[in-house]
FITORZA-734478 format. One record per residue (C-alpha): residue number from 1; x, y, z. Coordinates in Angstrom, 3 decimals. Example, Ala and Ser with C-alpha at 12.3 -4.5 7.8 and 13.67 -1.06 7.14 Angstrom:
# FITORZA-734478
> seq  px  py  pz
> 1  12.300  -4.500  7.800
> 2  13.670  -1.060  7.140
//
This chain:
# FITORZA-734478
> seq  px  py  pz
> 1  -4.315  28.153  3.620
> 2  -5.308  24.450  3.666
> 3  -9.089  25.102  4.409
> 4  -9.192  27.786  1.281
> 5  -7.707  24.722  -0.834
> 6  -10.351  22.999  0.469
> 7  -13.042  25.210  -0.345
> 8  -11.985  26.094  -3.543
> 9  -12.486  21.965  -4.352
> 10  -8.533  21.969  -5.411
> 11  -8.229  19.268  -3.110
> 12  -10.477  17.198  -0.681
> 13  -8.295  17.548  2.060
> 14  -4.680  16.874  3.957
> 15  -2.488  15.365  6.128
> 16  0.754  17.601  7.190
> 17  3.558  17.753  9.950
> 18  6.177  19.583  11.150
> 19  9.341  18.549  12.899
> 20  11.637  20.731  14.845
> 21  14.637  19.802  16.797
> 22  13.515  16.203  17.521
> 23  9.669  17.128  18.678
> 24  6.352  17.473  16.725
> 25  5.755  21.079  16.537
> 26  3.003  21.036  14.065
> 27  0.340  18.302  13.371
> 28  -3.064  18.410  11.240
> 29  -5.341  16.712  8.932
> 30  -7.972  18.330  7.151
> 31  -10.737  17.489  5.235
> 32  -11.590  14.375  4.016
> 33  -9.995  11.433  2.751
> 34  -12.808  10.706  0.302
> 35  -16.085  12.814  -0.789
> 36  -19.833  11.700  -1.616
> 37  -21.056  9.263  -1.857
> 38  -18.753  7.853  1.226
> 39  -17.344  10.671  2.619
> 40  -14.728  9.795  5.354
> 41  -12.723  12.101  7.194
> 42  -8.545  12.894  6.961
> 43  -7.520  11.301  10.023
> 44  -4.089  10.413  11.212
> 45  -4.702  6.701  9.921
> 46  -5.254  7.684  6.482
> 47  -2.771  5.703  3.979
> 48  -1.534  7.445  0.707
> 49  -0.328  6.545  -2.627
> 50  3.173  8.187  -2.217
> 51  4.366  7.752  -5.807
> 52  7.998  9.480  -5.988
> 53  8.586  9.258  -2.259
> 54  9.408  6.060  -2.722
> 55  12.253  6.793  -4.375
> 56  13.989  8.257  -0.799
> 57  12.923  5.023  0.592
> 58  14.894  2.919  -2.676
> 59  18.048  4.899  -1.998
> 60  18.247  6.073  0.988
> 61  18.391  3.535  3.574
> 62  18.365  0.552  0.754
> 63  21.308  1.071  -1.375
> 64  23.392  3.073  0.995
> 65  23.293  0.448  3.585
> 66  25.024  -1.826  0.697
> 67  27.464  0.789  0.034
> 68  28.460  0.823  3.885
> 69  28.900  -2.948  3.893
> 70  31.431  -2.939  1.102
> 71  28.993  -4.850  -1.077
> 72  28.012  -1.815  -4.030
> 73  30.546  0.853  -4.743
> 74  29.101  4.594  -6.462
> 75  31.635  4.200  -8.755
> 76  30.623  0.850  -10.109
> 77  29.304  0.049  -13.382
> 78  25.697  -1.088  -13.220
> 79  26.631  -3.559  -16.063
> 80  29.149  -5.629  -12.751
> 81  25.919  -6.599  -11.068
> 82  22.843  -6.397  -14.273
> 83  24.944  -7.361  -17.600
> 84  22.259  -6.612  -19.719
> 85  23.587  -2.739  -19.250
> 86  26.899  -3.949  -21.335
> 87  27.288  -2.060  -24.196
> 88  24.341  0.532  -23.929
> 89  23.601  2.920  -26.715
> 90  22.277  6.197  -26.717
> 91  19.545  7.454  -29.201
> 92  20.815  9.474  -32.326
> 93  19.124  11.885  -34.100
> 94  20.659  13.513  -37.883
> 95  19.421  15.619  -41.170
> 96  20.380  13.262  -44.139
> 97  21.560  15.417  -47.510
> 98  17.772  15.120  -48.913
> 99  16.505  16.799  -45.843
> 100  15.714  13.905  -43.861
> 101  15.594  13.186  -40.220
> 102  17.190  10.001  -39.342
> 103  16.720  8.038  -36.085
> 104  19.670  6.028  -34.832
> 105  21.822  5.019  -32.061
> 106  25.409  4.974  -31.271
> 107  27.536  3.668  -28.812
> 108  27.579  4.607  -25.213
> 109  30.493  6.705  -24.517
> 110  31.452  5.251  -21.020
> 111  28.755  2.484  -18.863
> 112  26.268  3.684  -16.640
> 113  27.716  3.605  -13.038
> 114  25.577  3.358  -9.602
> 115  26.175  6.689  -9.044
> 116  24.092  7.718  -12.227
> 117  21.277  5.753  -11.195
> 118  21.206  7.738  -8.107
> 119  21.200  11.334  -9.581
> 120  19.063  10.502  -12.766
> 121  21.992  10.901  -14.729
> 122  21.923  7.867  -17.303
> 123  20.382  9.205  -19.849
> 124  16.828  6.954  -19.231
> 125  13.555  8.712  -18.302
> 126  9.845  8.268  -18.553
> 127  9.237  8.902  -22.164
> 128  11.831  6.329  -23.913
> 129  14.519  7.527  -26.678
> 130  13.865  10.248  -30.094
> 131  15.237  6.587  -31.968
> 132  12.583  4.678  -34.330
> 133  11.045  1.763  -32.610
> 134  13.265  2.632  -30.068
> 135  10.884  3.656  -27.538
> 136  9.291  -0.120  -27.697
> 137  10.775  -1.211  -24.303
> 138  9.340  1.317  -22.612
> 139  6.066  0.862  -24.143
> 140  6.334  -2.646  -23.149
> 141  6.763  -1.991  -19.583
> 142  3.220  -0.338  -19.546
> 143  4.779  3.290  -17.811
> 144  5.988  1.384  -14.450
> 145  4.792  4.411  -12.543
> 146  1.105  4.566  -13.047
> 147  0.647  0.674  -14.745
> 148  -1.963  -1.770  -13.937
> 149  -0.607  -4.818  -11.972
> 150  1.489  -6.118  -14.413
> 151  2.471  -10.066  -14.405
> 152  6.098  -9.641  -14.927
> 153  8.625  -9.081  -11.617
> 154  11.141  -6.030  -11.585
> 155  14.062  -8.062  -12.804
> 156  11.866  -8.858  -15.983
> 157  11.035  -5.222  -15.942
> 158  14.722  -3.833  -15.892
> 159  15.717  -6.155  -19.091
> 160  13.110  -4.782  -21.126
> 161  14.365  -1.491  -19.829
> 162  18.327  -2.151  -20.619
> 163  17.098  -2.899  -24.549
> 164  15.883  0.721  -25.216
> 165  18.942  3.412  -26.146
> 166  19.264  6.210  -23.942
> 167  18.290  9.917  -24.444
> 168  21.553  10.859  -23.376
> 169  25.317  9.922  -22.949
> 170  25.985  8.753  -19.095
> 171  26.681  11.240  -16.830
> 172  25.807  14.363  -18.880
> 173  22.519  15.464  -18.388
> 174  19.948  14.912  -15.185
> 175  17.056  13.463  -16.888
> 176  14.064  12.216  -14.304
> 177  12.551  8.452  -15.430
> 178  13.662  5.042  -14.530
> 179  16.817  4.818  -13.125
> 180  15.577  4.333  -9.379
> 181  13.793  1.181  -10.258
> 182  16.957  -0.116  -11.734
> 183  18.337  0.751  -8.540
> 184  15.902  -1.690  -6.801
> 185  16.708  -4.110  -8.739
> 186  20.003  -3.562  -7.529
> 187  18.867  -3.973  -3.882
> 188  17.585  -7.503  -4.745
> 189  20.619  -8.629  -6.777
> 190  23.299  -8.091  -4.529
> 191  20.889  -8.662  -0.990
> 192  19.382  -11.876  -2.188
> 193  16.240  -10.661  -1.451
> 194  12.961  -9.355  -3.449
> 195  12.360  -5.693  -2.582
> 196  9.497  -5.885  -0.580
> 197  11.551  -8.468  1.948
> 198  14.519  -6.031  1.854
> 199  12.160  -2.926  2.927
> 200  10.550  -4.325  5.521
> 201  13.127  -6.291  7.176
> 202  15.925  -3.476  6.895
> 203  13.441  -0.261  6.905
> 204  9.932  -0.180  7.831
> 205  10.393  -3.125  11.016
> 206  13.376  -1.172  12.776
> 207  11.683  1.929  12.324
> 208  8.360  1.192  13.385
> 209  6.468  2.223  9.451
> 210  3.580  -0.348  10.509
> 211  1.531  0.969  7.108
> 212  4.324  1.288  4.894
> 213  4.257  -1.785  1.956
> 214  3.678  -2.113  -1.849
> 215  -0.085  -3.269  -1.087
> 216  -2.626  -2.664  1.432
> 217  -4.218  -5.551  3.345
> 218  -8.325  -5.814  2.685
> 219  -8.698  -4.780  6.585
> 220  -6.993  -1.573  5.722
> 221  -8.836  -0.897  2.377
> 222  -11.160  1.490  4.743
> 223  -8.593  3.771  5.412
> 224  -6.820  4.268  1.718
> 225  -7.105  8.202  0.772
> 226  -9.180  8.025  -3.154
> 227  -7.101  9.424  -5.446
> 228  -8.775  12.565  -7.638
> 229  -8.133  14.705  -10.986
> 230  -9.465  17.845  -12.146
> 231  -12.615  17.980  -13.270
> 232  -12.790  19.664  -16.330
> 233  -14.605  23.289  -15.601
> 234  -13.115  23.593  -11.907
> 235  -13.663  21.248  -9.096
> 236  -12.408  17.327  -8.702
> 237  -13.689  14.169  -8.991
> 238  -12.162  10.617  -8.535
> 239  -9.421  9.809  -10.617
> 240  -10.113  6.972  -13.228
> 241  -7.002  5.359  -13.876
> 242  -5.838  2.341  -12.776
> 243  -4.071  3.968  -9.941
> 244  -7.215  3.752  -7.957
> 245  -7.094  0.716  -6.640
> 246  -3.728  -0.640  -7.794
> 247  -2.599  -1.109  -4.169
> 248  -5.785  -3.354  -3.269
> 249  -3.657  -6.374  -4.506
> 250  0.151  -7.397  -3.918
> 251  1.967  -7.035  -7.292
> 252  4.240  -8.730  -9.007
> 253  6.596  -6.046  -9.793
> 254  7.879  -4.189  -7.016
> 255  9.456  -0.275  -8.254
> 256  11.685  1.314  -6.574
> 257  10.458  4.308  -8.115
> 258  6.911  4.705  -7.201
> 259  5.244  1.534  -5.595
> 260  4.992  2.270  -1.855
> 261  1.805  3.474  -0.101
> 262  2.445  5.061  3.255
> 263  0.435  7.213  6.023
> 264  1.949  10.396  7.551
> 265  3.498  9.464  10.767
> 266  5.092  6.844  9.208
> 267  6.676  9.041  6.591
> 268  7.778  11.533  9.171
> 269  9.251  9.111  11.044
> 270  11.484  8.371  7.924
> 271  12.593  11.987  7.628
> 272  13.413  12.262  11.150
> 273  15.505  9.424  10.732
> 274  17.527  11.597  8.047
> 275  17.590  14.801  10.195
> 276  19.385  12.527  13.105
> 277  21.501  11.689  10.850
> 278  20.263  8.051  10.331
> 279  19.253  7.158  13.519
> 280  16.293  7.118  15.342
> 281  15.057  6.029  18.565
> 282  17.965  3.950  19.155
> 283  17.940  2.580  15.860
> 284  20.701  3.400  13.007
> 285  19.654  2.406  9.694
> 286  23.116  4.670  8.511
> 287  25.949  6.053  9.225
> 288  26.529  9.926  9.522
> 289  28.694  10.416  6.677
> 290  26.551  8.570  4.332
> 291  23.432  10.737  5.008
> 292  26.020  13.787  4.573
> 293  27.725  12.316  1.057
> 294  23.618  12.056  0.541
> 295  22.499  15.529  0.995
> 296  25.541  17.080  -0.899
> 297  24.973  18.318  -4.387
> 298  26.330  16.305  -7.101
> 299  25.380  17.388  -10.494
> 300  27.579  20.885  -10.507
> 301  27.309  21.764  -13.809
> 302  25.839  18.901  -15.627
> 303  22.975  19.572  -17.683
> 304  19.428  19.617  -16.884
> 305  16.274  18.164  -18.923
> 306  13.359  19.870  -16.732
> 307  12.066  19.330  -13.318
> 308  14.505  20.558  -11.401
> 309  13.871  24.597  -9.972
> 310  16.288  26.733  -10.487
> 311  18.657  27.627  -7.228
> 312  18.589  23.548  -6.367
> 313  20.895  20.944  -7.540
> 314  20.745  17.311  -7.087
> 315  22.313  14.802  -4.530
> 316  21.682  10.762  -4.132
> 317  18.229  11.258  -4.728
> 318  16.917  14.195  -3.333
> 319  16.878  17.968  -4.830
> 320  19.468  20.070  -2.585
> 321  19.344  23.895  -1.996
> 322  22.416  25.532  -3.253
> 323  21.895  28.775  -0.744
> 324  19.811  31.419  -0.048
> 325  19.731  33.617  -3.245
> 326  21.015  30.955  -5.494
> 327  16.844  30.435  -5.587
> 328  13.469  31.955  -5.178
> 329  12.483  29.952  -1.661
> 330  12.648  30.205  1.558
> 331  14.677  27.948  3.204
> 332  18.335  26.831  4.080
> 333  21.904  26.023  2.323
> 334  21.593  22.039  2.333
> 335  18.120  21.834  2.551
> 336  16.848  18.698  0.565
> 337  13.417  17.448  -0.570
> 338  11.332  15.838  -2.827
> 339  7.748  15.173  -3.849
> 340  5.460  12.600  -5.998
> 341  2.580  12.749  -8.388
> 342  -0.298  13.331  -6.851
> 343  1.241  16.244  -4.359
> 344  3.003  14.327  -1.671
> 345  6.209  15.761  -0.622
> 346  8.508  16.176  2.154
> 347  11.431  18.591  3.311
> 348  14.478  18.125  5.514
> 349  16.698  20.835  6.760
> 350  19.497  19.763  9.002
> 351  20.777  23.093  9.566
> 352  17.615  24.122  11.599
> 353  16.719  20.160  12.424
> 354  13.573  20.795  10.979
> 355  11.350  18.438  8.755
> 356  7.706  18.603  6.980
> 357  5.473  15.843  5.297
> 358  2.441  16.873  3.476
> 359  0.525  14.419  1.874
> 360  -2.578  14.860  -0.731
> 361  -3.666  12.951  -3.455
> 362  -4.654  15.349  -6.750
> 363  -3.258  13.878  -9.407
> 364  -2.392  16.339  -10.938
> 365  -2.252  18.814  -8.118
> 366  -4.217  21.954  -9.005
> 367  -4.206  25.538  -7.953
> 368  -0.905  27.208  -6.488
> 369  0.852  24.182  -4.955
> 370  -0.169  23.637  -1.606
> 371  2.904  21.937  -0.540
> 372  5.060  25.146  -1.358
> 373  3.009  27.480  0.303
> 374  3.015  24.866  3.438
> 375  6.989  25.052  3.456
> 376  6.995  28.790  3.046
> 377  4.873  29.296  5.886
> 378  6.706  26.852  8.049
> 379  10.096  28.641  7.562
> 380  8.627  31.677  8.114
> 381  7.168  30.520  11.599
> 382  10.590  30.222  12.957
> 383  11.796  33.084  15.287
> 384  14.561  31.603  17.203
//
């Protein structure tokens, strides 16, 4: 399935893995990491752009490790720990008599807790506000997700953010954007520590993610995968946005959201972290009943902007499978995953201990999604 991917130039190649009850079952790159003129084969040292994956990493291990010392509470207004969420409104828009539309903003009906930030449920996303001018904040912030180095630091970044109303009133609606950044802002407000520090002292060093950072080092520039678009008539080419070579240099601002670049094994090793329930090899980054509270669904029957697929609702960060027919997938009741821009993603099944990690780098990804049909065929692999 891969190779025809490959041969139908919707992507240059890929890195996948499958864990099964605490072993490597399944293991494989393919392809190349980059084409002509310097084509370089996938290997297992190949680093990615991970975009959205870094949002497990944010939450996950970050924040929750805060919760379990007492120091951050779900429950918690955001505005206790950044005050610049006090008094947030949310975007308006109204027919006057003469026909109309008006743009305004009215007061937030109740703050923005921690717990919001976790399931995308403040009412901030990627596109800023229907409110005149009041999409500015955003604009200033350059799109965090796919911006140029910028010279401003995330606690910068999250001020401008906290000045824009929101789409929607907290805790209504799951609406994807911003609100894991704000949560890593979080992670350095009440640690003491920039994000970067808190990652790789609490994270990546205890569980051995040795390519894992927000840059990578010019000795490692070699083995970045390039990132590529579709070319217009069929085929890729290199993608020309700043993403490129965005991780060549340590930045400023450090996002929760979508800053990390990673390589396979280390990802995996991540996951299998989660399936063990937060440990690994000795090391416990979290305790059992976090991971659980995690994994469990909890939007019920808020409402939904996009994204989401239907049959799946939404725990501390991670899309979670409501049950077999409840969806159109193969898979299991508590199943949880998630993926980034450019056609990373992951899955994690702790009913049949079972992980994946497939990583490309399309941006967008073209053709039927790999990734899917990788999952599918996984599942379907398993006889006993």
């Amino acid at each position: 399935m891969i190779e025809t991917s490959i041969e139908n130039h919707e992507i240059p190649g890929a890195d996948l893995i499958v864990g099964h009850d605490g072993q490597v079952i399944y293991r494989k790159a393919f392809g190349n990491r980059s084409l002509e003129p310097t084509r370089q084969p996938m290997t297992a040292e190949t680093i990615f752009d991970i975009a959205s994956l870094t949002k497990v990493v944010a939450t996950t291990p970050a924040i929750m490790q805060l919760v379990e010392q007492g120091k951050v509470r779900l429950n918690d207004p955001v505005s206790k720990y950044m005050p610049e969420f006090t008094n947030m409104r949310v975007g308006h828009e109204y027919t006057d008599a003469s026909g109309k539309k008006i743009y305004d903003s009215v007061p937030a009906d109740r703050p923005i807790t921690v717990r919001d930030l976790f399931r995308h449920t403040t009412g901030m996303d990627y596109a800023g506000p229907k409110v005149e001018n009041g999409d500015a904040a955003y604009k200033k912030i350059e799109m965090l997700g796919g911006a140029p180095l910028v010279a401003f630091d995330l606690a910068e970044a999250v001020k401008r953010l906290a000045t824009a109303p929101l789409n929607d009133q907290p805790g209504t609606t799951f609406r994807y954007g911003y609100s894991i950044d704000v949560l890593g802002r979080l992670v350095e407000v009440v640690s003491g520590k920039t994000l970067d520090q808190f990652f790789e002292e609490r994270i990546f060093r205890p569980l051995g993610m040795k390519d894992t950072a927000f840059y990578t080092p010019e000795e490692k520039w070699s083995r970045l995968a390039v990132l590529y678009a579709p070319k217009q008539g069929g085929g890729i080419e290199p993608n020309k946005s700043n993403a490129q070579d965005r991780f060549k240099k340590k930045p400023a601002l450090f996002l929760g959201g979508a800053g990390l670049v990673s390589t396979l094994d280390d990802y995996a090793r991540f996951c299998m972290m989660l399936v063990n329930d937060g440990q690994l090899d000795g090391v416990r980054l979290l305790g059992r009943k976090s991971v659980e509270l995690m994994r469990s669904d909890h939007l019920g029957n808020l409402g939904r902007a996009g994204l989401l697929t239907e049959g799946y609702g939404f725990g501390l960060t991670f899309a979670v499978n409501l049950g077999p027919g409840k969806n159109a997938t193969v898979g299991s009741q508590g199943e949880y995953y998630w993926g980034g821009a450019a056609g990373t993603g992951f899955w994690i099944d702790p009913k049949e201990k079972m992980i994946g990690v497939f990583l490309i780098q399309v941006l967008p990804p073209t053709g039927i999604p790999a990734g899917e049909q990788f999952k599918r065929m996984a599942y379907l692999a398993l006889v006993d």
